[in-house]
PDB file of the backbone (N, CA, C, O) and the ligand in Angstrom, with CONECT records:
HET     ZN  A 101       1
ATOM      1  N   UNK A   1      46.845 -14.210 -15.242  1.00  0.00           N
ATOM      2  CA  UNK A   1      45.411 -14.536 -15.239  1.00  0.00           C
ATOM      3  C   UNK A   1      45.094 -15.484 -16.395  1.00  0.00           C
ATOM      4  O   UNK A   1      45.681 -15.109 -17.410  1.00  0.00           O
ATOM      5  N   UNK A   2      44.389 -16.546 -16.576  1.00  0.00           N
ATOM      6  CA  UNK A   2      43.985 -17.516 -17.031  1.00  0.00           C
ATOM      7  C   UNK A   2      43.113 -17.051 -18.226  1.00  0.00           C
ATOM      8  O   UNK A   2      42.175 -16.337 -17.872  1.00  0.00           O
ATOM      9  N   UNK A   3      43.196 -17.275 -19.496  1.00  0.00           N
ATOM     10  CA  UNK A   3      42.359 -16.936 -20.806  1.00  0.00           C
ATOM     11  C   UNK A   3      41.790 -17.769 -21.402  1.00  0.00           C
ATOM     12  O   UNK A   3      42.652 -18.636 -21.550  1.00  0.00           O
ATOM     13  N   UNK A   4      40.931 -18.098 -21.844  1.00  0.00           N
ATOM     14  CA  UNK A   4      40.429 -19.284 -22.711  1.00  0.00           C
ATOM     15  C   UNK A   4      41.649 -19.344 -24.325  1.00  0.00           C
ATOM     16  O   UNK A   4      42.035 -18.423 -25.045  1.00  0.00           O
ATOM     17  N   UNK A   5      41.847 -20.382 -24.360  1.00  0.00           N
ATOM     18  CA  UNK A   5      42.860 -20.466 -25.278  1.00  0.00           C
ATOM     19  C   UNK A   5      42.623 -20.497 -26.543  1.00  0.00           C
ATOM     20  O   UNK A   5      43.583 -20.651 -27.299  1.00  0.00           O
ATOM     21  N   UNK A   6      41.251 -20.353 -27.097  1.00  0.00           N
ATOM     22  CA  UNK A   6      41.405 -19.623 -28.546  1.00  0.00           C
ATOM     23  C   UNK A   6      39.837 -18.536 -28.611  1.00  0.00           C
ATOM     24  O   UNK A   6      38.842 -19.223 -28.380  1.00  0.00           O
ATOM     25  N   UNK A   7      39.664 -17.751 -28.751  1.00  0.00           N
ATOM     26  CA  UNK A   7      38.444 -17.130 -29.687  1.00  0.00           C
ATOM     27  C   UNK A   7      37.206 -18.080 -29.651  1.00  0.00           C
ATOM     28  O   UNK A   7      37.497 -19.085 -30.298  1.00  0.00           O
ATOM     29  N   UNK A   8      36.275 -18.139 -29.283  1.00  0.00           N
ATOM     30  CA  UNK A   8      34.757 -19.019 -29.293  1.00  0.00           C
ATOM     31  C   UNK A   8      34.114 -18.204 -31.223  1.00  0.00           C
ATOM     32  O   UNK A   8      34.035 -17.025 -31.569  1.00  0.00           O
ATOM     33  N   UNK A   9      33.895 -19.099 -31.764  1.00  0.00           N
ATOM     34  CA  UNK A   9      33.167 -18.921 -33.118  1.00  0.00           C
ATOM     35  C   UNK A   9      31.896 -18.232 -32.761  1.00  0.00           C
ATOM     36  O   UNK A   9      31.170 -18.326 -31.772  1.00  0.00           O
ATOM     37  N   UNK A  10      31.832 -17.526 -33.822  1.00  0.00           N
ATOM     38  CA  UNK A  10      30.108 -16.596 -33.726  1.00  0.00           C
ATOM     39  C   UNK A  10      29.095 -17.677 -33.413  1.00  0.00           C
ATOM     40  O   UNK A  10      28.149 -17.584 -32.631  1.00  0.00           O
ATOM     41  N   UNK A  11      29.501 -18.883 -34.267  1.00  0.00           N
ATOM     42  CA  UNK A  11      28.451 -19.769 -34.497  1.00  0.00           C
ATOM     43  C   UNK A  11      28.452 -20.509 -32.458  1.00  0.00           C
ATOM     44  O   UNK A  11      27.480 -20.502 -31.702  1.00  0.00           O
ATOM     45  N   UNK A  12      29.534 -20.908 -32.218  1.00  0.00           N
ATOM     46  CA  UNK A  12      29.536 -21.448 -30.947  1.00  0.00           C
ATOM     47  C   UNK A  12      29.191 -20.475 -30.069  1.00  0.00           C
ATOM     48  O   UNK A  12      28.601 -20.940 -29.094  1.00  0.00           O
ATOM     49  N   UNK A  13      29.310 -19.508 -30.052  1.00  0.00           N
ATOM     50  CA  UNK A  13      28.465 -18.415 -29.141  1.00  0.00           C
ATOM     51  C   UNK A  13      27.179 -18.594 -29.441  1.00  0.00           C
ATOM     52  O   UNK A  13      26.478 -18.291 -28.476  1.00  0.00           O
ATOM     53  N   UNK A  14      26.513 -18.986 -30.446  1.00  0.00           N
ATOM     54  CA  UNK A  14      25.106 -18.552 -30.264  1.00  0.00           C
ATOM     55  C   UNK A  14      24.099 -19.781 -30.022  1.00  0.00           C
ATOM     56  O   UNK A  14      22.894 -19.830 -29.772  1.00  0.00           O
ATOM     57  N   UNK A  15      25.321 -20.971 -30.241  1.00  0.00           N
ATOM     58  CA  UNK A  15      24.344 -22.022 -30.174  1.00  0.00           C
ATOM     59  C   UNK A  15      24.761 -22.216 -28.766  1.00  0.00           C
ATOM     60  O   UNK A  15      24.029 -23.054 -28.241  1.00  0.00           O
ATOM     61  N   UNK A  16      25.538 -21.820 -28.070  1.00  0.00           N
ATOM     62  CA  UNK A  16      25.316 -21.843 -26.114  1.00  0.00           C
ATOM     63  C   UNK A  16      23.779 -21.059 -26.054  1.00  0.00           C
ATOM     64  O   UNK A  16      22.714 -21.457 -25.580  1.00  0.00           O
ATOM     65  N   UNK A  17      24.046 -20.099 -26.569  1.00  0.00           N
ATOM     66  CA  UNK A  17      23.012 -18.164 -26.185  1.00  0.00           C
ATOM     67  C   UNK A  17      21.635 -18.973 -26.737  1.00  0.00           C
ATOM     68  O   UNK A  17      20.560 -18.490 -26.381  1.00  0.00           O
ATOM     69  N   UNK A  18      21.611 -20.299 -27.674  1.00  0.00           N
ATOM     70  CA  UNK A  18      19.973 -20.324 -27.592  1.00  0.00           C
ATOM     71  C   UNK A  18      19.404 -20.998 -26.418  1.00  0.00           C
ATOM     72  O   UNK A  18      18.214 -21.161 -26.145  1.00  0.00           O
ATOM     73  N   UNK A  19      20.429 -21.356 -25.779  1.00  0.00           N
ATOM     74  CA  UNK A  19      19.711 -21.945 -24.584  1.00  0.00           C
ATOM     75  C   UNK A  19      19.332 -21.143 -23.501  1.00  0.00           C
ATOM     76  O   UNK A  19      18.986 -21.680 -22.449  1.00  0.00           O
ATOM     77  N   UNK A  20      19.361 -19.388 -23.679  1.00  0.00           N
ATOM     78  CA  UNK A  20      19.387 -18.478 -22.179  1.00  0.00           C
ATOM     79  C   UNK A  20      17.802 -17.878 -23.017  1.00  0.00           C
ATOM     80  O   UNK A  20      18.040 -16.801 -23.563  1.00  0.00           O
ATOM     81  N   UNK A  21      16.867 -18.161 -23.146  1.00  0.00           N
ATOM     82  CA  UNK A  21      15.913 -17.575 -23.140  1.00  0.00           C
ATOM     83  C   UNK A  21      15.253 -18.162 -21.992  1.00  0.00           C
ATOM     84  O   UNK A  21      15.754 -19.126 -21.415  1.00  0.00           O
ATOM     85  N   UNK A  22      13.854 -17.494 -21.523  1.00  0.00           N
ATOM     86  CA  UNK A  22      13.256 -17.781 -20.421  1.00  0.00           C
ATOM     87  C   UNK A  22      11.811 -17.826 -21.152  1.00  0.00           C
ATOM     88  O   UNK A  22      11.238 -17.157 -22.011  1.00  0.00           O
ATOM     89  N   UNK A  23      11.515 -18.999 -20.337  1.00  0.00           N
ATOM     90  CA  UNK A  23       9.643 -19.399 -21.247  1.00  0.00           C
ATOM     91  C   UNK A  23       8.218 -18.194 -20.092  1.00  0.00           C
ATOM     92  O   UNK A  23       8.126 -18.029 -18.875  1.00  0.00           O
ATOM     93  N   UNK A  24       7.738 -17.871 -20.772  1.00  0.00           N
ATOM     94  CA  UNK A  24       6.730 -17.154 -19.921  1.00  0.00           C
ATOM     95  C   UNK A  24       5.726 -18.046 -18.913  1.00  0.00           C
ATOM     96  O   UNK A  24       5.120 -19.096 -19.125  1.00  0.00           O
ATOM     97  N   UNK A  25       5.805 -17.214 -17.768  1.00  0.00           N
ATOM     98  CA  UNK A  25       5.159 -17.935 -16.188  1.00  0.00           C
ATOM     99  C   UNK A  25       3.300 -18.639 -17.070  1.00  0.00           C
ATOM    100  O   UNK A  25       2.757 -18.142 -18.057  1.00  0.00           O
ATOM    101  N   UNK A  26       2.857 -19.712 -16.340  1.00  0.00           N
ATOM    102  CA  UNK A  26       2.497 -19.797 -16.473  1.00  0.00           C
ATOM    103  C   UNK A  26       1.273 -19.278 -15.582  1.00  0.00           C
ATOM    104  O   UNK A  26       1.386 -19.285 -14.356  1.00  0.00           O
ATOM    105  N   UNK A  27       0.108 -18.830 -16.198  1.00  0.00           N
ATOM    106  CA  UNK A  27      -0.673 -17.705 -14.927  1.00  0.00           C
ATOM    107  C   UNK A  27      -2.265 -18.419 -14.965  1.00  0.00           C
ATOM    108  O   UNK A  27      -2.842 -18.749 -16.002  1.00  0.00           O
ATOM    109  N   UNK A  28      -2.703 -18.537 -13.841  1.00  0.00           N
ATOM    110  CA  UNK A  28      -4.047 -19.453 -14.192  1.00  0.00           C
ATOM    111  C   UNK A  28      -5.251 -18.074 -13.190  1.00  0.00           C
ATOM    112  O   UNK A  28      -5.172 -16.885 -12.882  1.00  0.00           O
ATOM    113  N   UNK A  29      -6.089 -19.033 -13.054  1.00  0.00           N
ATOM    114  CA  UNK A  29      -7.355 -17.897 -12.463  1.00  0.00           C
ATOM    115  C   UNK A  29      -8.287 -19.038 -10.904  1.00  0.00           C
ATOM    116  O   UNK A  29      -8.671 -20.186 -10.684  1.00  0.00           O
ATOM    117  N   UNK A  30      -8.212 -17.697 -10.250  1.00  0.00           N
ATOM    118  CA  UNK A  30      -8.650 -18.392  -8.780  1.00  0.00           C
ATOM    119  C   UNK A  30      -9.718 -18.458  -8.969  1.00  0.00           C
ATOM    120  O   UNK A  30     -10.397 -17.466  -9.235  1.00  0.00           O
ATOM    121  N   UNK A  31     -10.415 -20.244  -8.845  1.00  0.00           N
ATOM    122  CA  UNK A  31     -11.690 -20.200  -8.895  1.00  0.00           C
ATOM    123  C   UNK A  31     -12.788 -19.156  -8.319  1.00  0.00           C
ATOM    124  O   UNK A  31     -13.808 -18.678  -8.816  1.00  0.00           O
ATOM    125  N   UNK A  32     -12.134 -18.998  -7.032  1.00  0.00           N
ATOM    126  CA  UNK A  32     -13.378 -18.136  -6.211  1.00  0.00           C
ATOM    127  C   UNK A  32     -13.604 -17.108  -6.623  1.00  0.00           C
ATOM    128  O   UNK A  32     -14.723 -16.924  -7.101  1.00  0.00           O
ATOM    129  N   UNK A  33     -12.258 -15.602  -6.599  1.00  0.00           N
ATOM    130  CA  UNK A  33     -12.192 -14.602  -6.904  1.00  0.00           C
ATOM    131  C   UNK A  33     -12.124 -14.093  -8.369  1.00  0.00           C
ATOM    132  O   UNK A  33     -12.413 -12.927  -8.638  1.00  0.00           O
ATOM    133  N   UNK A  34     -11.719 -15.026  -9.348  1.00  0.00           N
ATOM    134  CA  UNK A  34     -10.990 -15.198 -10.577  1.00  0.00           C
ATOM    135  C   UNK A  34      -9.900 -13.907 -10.684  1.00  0.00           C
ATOM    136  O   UNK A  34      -9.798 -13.207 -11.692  1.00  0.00           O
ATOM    137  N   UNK A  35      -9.143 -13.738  -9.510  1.00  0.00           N
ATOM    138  CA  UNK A  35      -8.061 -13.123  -9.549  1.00  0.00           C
ATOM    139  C   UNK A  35      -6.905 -13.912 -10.037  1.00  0.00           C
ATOM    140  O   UNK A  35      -6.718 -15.024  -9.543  1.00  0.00           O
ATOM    141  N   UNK A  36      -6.033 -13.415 -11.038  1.00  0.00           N
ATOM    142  CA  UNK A  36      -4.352 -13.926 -11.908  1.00  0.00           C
ATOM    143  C   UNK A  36      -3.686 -14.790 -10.550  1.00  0.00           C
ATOM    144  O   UNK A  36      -3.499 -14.263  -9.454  1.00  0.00           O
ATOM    145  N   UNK A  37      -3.443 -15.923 -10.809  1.00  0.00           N
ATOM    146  CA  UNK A  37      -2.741 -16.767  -9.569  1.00  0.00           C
ATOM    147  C   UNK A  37      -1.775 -17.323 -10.203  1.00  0.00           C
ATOM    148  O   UNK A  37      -2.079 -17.464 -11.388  1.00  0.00           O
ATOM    149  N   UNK A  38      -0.260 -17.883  -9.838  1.00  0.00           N
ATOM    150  CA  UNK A  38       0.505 -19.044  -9.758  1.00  0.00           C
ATOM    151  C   UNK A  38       0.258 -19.773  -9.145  1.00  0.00           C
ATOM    152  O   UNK A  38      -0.036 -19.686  -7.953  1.00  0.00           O
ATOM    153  N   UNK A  39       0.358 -21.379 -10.310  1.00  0.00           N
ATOM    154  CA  UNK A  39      -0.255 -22.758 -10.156  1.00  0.00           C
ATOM    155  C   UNK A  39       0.805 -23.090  -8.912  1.00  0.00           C
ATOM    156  O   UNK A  39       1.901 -22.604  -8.635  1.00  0.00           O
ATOM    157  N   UNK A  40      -0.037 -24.176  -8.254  1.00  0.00           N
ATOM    158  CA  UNK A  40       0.164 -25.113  -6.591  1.00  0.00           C
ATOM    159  C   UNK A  40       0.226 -24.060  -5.719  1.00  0.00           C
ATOM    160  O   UNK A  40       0.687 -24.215  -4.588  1.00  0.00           O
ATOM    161  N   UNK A  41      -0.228 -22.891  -6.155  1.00  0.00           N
ATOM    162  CA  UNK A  41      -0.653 -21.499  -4.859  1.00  0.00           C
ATOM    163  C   UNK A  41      -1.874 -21.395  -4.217  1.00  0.00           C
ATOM    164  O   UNK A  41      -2.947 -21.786  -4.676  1.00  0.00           O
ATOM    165  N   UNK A  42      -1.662 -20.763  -2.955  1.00  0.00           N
ATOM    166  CA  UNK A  42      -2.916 -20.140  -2.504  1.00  0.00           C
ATOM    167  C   UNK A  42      -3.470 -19.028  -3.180  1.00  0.00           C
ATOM    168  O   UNK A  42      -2.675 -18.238  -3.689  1.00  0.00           O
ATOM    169  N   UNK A  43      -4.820 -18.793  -3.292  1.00  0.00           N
ATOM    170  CA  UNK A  43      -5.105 -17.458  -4.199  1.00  0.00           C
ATOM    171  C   UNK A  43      -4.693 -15.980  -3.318  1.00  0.00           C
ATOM    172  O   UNK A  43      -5.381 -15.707  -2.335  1.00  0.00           O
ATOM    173  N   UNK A  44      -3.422 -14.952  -3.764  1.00  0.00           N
ATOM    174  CA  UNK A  44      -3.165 -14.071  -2.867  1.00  0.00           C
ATOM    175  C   UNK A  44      -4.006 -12.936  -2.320  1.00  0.00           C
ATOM    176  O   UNK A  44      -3.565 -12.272  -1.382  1.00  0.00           O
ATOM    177  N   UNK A  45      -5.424 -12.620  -2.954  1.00  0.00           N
ATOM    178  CA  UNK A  45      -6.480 -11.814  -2.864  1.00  0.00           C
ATOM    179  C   UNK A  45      -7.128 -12.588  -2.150  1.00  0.00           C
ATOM    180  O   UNK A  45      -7.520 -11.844  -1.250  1.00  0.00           O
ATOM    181  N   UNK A  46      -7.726 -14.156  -1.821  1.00  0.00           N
ATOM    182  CA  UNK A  46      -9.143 -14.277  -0.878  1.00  0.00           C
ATOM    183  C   UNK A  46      -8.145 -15.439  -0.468  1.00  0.00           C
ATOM    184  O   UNK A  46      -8.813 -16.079   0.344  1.00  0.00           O
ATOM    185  N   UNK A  47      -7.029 -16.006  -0.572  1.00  0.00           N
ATOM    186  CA  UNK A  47      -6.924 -17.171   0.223  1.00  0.00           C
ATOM    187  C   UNK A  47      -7.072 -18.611   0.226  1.00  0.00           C
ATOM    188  O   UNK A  47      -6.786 -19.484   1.046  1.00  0.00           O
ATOM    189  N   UNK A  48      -7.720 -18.611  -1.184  1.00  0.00           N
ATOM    190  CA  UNK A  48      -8.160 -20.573  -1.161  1.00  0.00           C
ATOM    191  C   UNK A  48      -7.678 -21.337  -2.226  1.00  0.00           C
ATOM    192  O   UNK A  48      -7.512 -21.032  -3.407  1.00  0.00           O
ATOM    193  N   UNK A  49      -7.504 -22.249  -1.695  1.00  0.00           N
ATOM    194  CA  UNK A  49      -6.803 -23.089  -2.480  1.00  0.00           C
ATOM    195  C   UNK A  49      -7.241 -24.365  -2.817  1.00  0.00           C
ATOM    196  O   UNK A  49      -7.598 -25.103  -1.898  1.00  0.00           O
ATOM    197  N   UNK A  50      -7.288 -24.858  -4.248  1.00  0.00           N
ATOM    198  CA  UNK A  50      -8.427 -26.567  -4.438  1.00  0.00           C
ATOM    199  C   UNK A  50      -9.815 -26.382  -3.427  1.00  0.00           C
ATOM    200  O   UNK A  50     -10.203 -27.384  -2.826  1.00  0.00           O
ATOM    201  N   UNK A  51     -10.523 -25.130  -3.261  1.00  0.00           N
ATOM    202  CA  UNK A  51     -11.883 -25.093  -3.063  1.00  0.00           C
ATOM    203  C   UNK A  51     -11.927 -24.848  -1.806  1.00  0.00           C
ATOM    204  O   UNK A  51     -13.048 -24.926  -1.305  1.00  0.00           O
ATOM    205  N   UNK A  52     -10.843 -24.505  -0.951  1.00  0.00           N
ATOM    206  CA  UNK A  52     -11.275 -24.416   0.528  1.00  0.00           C
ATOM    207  C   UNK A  52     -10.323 -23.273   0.814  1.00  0.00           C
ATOM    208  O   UNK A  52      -9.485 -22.905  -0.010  1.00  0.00           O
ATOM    209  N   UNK A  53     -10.489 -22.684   2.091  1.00  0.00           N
ATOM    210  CA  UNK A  53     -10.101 -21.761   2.676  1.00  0.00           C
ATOM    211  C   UNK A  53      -8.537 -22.057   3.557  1.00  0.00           C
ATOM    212  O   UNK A  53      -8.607 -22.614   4.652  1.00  0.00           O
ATOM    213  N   UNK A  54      -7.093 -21.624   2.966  1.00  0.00           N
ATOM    214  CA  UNK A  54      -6.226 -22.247   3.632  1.00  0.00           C
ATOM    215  C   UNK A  54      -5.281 -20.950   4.064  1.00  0.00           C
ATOM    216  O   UNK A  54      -4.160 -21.184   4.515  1.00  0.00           O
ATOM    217  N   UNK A  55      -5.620 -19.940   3.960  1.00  0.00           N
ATOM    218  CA  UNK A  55      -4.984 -18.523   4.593  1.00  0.00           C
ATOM    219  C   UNK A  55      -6.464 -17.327   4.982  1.00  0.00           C
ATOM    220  O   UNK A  55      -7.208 -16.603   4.319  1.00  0.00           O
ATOM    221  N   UNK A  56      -6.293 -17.672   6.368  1.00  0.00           N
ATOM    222  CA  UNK A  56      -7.230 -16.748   6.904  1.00  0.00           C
ATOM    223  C   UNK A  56      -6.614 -14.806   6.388  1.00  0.00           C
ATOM    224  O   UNK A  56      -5.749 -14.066   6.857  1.00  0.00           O
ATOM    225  N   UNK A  57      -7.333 -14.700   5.565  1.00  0.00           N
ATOM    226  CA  UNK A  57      -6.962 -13.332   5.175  1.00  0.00           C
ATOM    227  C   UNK A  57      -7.316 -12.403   6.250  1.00  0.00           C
ATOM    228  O   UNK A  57      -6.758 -11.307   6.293  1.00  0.00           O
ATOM    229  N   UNK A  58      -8.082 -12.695   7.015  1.00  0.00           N
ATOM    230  CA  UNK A  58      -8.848 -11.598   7.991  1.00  0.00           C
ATOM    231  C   UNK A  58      -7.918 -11.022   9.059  1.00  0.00           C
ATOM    232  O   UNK A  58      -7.655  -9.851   9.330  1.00  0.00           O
ATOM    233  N   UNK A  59      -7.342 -12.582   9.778  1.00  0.00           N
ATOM    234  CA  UNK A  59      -6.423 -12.850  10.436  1.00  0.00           C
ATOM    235  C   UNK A  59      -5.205 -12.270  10.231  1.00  0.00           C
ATOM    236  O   UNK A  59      -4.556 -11.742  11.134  1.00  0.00           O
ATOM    237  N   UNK A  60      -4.733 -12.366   8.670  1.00  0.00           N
ATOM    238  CA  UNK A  60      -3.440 -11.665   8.314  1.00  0.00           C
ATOM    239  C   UNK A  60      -3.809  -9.718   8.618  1.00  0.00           C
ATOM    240  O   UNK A  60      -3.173  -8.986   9.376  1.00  0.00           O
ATOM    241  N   UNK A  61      -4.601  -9.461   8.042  1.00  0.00           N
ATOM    242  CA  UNK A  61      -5.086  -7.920   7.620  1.00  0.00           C
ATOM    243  C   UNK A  61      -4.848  -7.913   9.581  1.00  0.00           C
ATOM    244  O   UNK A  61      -3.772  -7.478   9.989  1.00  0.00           O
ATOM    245  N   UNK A  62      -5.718  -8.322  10.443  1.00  0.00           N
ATOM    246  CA  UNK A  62      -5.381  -7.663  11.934  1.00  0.00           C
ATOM    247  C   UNK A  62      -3.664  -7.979  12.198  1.00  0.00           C
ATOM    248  O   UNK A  62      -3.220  -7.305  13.127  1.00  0.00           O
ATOM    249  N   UNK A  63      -2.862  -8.699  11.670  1.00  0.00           N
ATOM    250  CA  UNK A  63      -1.684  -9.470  12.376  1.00  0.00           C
ATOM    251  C   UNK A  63      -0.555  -7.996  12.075  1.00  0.00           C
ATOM    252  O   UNK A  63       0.277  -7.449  12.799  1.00  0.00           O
ATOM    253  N   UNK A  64      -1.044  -7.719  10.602  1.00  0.00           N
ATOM    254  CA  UNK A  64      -0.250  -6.391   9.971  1.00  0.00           C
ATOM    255  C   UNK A  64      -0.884  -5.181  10.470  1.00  0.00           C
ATOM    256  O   UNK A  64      -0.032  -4.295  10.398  1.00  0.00           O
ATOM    257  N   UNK A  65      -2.021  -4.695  10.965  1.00  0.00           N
ATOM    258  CA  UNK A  65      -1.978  -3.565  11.284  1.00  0.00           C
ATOM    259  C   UNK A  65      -2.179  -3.349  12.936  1.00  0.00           C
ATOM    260  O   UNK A  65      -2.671  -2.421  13.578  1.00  0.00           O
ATOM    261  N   UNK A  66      -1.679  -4.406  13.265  1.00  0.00           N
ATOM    262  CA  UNK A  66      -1.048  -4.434  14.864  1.00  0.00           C
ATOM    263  C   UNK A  66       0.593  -4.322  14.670  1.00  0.00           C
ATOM    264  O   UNK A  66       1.223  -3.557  15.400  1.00  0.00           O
ATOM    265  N   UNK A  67       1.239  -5.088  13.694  1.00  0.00           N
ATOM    266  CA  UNK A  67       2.435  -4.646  12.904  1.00  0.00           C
ATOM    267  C   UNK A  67       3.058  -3.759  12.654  1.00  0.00           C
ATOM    268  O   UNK A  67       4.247  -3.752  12.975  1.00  0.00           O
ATOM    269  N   UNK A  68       2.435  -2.608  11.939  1.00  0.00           N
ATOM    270  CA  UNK A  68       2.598  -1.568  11.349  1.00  0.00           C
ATOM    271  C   UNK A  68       1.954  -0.866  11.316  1.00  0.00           C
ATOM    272  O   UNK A  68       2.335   0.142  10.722  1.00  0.00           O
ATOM    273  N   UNK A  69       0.263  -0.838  12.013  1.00  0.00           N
ATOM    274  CA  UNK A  69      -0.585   0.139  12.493  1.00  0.00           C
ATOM    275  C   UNK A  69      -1.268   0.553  11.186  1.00  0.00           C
ATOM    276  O   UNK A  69      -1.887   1.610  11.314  1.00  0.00           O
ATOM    277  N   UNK A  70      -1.328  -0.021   9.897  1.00  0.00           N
ATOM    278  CA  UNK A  70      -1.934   0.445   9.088  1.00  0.00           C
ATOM    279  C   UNK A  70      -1.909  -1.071   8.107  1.00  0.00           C
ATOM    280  O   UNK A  70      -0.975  -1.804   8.432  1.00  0.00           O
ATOM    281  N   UNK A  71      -2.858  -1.654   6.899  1.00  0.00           N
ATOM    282  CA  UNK A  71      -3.331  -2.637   6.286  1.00  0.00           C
ATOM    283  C   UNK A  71      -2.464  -2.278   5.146  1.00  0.00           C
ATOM    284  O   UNK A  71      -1.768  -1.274   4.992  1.00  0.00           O
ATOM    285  N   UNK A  72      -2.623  -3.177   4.470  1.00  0.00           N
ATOM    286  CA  UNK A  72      -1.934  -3.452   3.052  1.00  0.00           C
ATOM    287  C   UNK A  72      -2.423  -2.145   2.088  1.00  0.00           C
ATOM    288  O   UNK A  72      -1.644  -1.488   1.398  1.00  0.00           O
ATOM    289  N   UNK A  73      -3.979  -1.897   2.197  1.00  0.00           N
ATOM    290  CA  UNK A  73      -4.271  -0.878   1.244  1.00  0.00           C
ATOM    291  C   UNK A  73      -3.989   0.494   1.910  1.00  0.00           C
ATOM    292  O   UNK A  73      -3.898   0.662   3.126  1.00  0.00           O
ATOM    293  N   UNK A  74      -3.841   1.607   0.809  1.00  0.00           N
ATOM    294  CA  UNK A  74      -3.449   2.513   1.322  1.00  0.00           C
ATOM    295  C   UNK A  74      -4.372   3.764   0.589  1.00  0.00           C
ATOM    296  O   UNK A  74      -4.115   4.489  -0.372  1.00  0.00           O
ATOM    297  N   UNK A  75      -5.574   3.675   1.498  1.00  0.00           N
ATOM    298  CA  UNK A  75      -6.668   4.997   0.702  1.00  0.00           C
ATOM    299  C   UNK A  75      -6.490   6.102   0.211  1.00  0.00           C
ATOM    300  O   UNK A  75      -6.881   6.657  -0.816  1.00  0.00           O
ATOM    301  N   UNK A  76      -5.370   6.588   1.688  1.00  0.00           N
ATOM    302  CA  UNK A  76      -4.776   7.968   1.828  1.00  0.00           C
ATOM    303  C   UNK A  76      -3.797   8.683   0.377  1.00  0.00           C
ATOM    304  O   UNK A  76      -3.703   9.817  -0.094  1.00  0.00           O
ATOM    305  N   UNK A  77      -3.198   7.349   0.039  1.00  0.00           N
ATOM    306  CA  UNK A  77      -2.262   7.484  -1.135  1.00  0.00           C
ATOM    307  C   UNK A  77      -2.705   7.588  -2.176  1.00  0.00           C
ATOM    308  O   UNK A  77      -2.255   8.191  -3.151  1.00  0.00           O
ATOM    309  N   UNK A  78      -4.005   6.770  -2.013  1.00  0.00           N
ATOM    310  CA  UNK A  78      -4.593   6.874  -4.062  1.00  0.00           C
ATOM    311  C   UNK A  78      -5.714   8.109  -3.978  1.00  0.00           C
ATOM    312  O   UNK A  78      -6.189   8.730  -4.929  1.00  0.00           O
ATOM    313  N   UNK A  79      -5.903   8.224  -3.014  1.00  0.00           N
ATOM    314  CA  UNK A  79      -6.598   9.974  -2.432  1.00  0.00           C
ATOM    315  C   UNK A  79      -5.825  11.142  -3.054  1.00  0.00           C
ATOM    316  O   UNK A  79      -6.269  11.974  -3.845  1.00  0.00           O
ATOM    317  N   UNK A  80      -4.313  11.032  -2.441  1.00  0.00           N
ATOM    318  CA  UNK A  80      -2.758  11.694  -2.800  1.00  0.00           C
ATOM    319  C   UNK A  80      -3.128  11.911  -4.479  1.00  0.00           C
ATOM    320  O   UNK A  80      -3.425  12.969  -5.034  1.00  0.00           O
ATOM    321  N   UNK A  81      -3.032  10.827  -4.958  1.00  0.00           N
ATOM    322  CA  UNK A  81      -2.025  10.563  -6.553  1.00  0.00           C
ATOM    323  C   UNK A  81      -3.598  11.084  -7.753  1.00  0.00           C
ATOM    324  O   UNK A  81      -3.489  11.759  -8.777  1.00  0.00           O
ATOM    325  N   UNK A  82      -5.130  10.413  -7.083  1.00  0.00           N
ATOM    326  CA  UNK A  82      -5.867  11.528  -8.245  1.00  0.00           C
ATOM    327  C   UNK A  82      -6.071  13.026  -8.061  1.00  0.00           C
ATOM    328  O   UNK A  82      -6.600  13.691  -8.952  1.00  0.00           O
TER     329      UNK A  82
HETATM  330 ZN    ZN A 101      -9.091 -15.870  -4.995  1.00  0.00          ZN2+
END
């Protein structure tokens, strides 16, 4: 099996390792709802995007509980858990 042929220095290990950090998402606010969104998205709570309406939410909510016979929210459960 194949080994790297000498030992990597503390120092050369870490100056690879400063390059593996990850920068934090950047998170903006939906005009309409001012629900937390990712930028060039549709807003995932009402649907709109640059001021207009581009995911019929209504449409989705009947598409899933013809789907699965029940909606995204779940009353019964947060009924359950207080
Ligand atoms: Zn929204």
């Amino acid at each position: 099996m194949p080994v790297p042929a000498r030992k990597l220095s503390r120092s050369k290990v870490r100056r690879r390792r400063s390059h593996d950090h990850m920068n934090p998402i950047q998170v903006g606010v939906c005009e309409k709802c001012k629900a937390p969104i990712m930028a060039h998205r549709a807003c995932p709570t009402c649907g709109f995007y640059k001021g207009r309406q581009v995911v019929d939410h209504s449409r989705k909510a009947a598409r899933l509980l013809k789907k699965t016979g029940h909606t995204h929210e779940h009353p019964e459960e947060t009924k359950k858990a207080s």
